[in-house]
N, C-alpha and C positions, 0 to 999 in steps of 0.2 A: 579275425584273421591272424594265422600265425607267422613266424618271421618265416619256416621254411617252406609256408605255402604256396611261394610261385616260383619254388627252387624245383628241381630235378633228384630224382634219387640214385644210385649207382643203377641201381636193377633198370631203372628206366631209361639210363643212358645207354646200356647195358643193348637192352632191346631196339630201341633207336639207330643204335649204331650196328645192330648186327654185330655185334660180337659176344664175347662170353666172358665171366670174371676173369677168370684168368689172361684171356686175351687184352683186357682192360689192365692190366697189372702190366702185360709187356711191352703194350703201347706207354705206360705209364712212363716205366724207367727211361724211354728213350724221350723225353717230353712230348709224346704225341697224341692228349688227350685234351680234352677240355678244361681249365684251369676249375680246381675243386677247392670246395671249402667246409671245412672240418667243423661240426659242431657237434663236439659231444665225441661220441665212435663214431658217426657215418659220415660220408662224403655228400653234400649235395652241389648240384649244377647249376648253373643260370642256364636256360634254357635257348637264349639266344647264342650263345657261345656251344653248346652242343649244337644246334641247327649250322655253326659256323663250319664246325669239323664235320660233321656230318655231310656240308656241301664242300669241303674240300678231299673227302675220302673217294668221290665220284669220279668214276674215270670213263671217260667215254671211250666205246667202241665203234667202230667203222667198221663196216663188211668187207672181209674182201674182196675184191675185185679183179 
């Protein structure tokens, strides 16, 4: 088993989250992504912490009425 094997990868957060790099860059600047850790070049995820944001980015809708 490797250390990044039950990490998250950009692209997979990426897709998870419905967004795109670059959208993950501007959420970035304003801290509103998942706290990342640098090994090497890439970023990887705990995956609990992306399922965090990811149930905080939900916004429910009600029909009108």
């Amino acid at each position: 088993m490797t250390p990044t094997e039950n990490l998250m990868t950009l692209d997979e957060v990426c897709a998870k989250g419905r967004i795109t790099k670059s959208g993950y860059r501007t959420l970035r600047q304003t801290g509103r992504v998942p706290r990342a850790y640098k090994i090497g070049r890439r970023l990887f995820f705990d995956p609990a912490d992306v399922d965090l944001w990811v149930a905080s980015r939900i916004t429910r809708i009600d029909p009108v009425r």
